[in-house]
N, C-alpha and C positions, 0 to 999 in steps of 0.2 A: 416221312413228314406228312400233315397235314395237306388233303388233295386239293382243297380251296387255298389254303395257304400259295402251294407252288402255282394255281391258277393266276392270285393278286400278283404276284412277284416276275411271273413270265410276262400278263399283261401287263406290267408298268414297266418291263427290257422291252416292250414290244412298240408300245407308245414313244419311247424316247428315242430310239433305236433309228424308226422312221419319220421322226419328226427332222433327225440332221437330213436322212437323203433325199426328203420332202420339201427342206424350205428354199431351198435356191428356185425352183419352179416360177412362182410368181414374180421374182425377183427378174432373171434371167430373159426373159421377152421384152420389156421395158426397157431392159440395161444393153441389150445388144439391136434394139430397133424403135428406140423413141427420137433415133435422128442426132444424138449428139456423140460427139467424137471424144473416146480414151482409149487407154493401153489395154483394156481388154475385147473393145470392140473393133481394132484396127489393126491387129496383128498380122506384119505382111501384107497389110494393105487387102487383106480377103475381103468379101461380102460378108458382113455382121450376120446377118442371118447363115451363110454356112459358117462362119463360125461359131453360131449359137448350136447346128442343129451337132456338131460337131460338142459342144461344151454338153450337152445333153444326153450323147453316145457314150461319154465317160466312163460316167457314175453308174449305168448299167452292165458295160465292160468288166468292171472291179465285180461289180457282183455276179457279174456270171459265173467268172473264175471262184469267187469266193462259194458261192450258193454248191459249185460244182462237186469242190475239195471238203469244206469244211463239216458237213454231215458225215460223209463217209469219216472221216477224222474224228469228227465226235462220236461213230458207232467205235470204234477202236479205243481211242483215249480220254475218252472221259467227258460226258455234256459239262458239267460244270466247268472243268479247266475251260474247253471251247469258249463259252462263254465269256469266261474273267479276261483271256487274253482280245480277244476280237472285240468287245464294249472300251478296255483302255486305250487298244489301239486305234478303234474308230474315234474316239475322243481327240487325239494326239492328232485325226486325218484331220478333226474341223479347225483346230486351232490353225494347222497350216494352211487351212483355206481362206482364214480370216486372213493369214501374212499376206497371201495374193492379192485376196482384196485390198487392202491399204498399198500395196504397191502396183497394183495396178499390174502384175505379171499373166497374162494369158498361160503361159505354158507353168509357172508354177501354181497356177490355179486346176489346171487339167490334170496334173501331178497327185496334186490332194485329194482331189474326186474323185482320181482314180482308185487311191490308198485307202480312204472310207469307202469306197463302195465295196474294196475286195474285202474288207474286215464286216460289212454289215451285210453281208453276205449269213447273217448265223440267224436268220429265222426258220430254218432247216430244223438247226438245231432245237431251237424251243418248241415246234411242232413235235417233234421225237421226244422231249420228255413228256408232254403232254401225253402223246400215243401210248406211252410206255407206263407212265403212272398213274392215269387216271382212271378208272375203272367202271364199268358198266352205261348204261345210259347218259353219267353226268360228262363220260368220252367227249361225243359228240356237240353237245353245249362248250363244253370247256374250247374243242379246238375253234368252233365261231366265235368264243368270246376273243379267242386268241388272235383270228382273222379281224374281230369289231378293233381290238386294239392295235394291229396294223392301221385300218382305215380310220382312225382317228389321230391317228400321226400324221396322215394324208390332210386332216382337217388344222390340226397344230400347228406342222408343220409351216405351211405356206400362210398360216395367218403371224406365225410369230416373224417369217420373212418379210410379209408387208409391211404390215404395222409398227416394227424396228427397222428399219433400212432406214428410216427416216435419220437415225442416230449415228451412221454407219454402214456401211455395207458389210462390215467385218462385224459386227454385234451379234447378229443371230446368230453365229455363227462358232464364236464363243460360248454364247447360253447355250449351245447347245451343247456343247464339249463339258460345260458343268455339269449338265441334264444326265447324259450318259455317265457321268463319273460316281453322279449318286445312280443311279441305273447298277455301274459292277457293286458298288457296296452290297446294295441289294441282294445280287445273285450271292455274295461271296458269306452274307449273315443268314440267307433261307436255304440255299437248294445244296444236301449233301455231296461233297464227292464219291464219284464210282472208280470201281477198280479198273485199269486200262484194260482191255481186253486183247489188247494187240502185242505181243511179248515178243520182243527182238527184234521189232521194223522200226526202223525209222519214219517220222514223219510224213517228210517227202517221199520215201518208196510210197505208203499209202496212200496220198493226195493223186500218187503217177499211174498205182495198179486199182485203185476201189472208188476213183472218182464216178459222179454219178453217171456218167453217161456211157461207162462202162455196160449198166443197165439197157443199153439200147441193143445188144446182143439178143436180148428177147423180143418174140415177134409181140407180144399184147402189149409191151410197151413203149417201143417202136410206134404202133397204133397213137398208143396215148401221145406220145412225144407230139405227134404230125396233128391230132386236132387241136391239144392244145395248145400249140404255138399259134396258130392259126385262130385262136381265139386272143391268145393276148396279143397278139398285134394291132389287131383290135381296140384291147383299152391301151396298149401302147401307143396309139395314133391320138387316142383321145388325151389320155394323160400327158402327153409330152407336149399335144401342137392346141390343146384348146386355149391357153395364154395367147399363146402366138396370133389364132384365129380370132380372140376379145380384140386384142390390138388393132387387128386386123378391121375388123368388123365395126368392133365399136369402138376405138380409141382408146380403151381401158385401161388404166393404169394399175399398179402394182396392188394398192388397198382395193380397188374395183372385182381385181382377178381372183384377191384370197377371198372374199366374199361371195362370188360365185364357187371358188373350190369348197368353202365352209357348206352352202348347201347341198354340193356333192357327199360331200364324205360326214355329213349330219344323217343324210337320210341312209348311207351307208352302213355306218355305223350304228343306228338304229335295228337296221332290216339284220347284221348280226346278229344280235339280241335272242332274235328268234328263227335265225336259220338252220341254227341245228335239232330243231324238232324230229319225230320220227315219222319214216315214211316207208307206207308199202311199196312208192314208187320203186322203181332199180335206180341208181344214182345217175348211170350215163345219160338215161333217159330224162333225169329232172335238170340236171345238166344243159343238154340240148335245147330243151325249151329256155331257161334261162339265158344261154347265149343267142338266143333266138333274140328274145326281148333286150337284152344290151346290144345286140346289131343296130338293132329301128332304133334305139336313141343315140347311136352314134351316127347312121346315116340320116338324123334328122339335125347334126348339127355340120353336116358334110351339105346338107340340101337345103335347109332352113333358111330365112332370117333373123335376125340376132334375138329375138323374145323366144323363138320356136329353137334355135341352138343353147338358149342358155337352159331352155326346159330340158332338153335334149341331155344334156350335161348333170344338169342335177338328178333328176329320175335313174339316169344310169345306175345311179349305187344303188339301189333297189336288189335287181337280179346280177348284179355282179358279186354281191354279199351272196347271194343264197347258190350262186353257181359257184361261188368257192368253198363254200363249206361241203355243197353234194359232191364235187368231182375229188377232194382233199379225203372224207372221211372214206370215200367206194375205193378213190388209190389205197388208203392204209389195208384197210379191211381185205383190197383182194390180195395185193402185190408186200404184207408181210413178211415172208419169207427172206424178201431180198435186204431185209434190214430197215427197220422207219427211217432210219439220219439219212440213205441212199434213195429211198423213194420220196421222200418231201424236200429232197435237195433236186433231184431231176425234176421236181412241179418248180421249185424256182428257180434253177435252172433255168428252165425254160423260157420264164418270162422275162427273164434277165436279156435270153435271145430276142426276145421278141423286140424288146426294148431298144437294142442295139441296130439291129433292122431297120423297124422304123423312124430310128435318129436317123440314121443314114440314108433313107428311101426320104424321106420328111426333107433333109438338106440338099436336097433334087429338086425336088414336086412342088416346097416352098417359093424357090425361085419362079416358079408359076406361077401357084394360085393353094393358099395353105389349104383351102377344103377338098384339095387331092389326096390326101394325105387321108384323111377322114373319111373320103368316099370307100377310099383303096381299104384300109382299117375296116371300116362296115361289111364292107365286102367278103374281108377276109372271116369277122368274126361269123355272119351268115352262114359261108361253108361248112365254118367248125360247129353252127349247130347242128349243120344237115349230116354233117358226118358221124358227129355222137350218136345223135338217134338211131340211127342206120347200122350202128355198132352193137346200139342197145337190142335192137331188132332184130339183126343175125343172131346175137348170143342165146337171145329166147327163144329164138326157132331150132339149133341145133339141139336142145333137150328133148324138143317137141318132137321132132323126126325122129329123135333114137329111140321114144319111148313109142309110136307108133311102130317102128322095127319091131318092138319087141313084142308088139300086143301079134301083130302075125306072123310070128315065131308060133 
């Protein structure tokens, strides 16, 4: 098929995809900490805030599991099928999220999130057709454009959560179950089906022997695993607690919060545009500096006051866009061999871990002081610059030494 063709069609599963796992964000700090009492913020009588940081641990849980299984599954049987079954059933997740919300259920609300997050868990997947179909230079554009229309769900997302909640809590929530349902039409009118390549396993055996973190068997990816987790916990601390920290800080409410996230994921979504340009850099190494630069703007909303955190916040998506397209396109390019659906599934993977961590360290450190959370995240994305670099730097030195061997040969 047409390579711009499958780019529109992957970019608009990609936009809709994360616009459901996005909108509850700005919704979600408000609803569990602006001080009044319901069924979902009093469950067992806990602290609202852990059970926010707890309702926020969910939806990355589903997609860890998800992000883990379902690449390896789609190198086996088929991107498209992956696709058509995982967008229906993420649709199915948000309707029952909307039931919670009108009944006010905590636990069949954590149920739902959980179920959408393991089904939208397939941006794995649409990375691997990209990798796989698109050819030459427009490669590397096509997978940033593919990264812009993630981070523009990030932008949708939590503005259609604001600016409808007013209607409902359950609303957004719906549109967005429609959203995705034209989303599989999509997939199921453009992107041909492939032959299974997996002949006489079942499903489940593959999800149990070729999930991605099987891949950790190897030492260069092992490597990769440990910096970049330690980079998304990073914008995991940002993404998950900087709601929390508006509230915090400045009182902000729900439409206050999407309007700070819109300028995040505007200038994120921008800096896509043109992250996939070519570069004599080595990727680890442009990498590194970029998580360099998202460190300082998340410890400056961990250290700031509220005008210097909300800079803090917005600038972020700058080098967070171009540190995901360098460290996404250097993983394809080195680590092919092990399959694209298994290599772009352990990069989300990953952050899925990361996301989980920080829920859970975040539902600690909040009961302090939420820019603990933020400090800790800065912190951690700083090491993972200095340890890219430092990766990049070994690897360029062992050529250098074998070819000096050789010269005094």
């Amino acid at each position: 098929m047409n390579q711009r063709f499958l780019i529109t069609t992957l970019c608009a599963l990609a936009l809709l995809s994360t616009v459901g796992a996005s909108l509850p964000y700005p919704m979600l700090a408000p609803l569990f900490a602006d001080g009044s009492i319901h069924g979902l913020n009093s469950f067992l009588g806990l602290p609202p805030k852990l059970l926010l940081g707890i309702a926020l641990m969910i939806n990355p849980l589903g997609l860890l599991i998800g992000s883990a299984v379902l690449g390896p599954l789609s190198d086996g049987f088929g991107r498209r099928r992956a696709l058509l079954l995982t967008t229906v059933g993420a649709a199915l997740g948000h309707l029952l999220t909307a039931a919670a919300m009108v009944m006010e259920s905590y636990l069949l609300f954590l149920a739902a999130r959980f179920f959408t997050g393991l089904l939208e868990g397939n941006g794995a997947v649409m990375r691997a057709l990209v990798i796989e179909r698109v050819k030459g230079p427009l490669r590397n554009h096509a997978l940033s454009w593919l990264n812009g229309a993630f981070n523009l769900g990030w932008l949708v997302g939590p503005l259609l959560g604001g600016f409808t909640m007013a209607y409902g809590a359950e609303v957004p929530f719906g549109i967005a179950a429609v959203a995705l349902l034209l989303g599989t039409l999509g997939v199921f009118l453009t992107i041909p089906a492939t032959p299974a390549a997996t002949h006489g396993l079942r499903w489940w055996t593959v999800a149990r022997e070729r999930h991605a973190l099987t891949l950790l068997r190897h030492g260069p990816l092992r490597t990769l695993f440990i910096v970049h987790l330690g980079y998304c916990c990073g914008v995991a601390s940002l993404y998950e607690y900087f709601p929390l920290w508006l509230v915090d800080v400045g009182g902000y409410d729900a439409r206050q919060i999407s309007l700070v996230n819109m300028g995040m994921c505007a200038l994120m979504t921008t800096a896509a545009l043109f992250a996939g340009h070519a570069s004599l850099v080595e990727g680890r190494l442009r990498a590194g500096w970029y998580a360099a630069v998202g460190a300082t703007a998340i410890l400056c909303v961990g250290f700031g006051n509220l005008w210097i955190g909300i800079a803090g916040i917005v600038l972020f998506g700058v080098p967070h866009a171009f540190y995901n397209t360098a460290l996404q396109t250097w993983s394809a390019d080195t680590f092919a061999d092990y399959g694209q659906g298994s290599v772009m599934a352990l990069l989300s993977t990953i952050f899925c871990l990361a996301n989980i961590l920080m829920a859970l360290l975040g539902a600690v450190l909040t009961l302090i002081d939420t820019r603990l959370v933020l400090v800790v995240g800065g912190v951690l994305a700083a090491c993972a610059s200095v340890a890219l670099r430092r990766w990049s730097a070994s690897a360029r030195a062992v050529p250098a030494e074998n070819e000096e061997a050789h010269q005094n040969l």
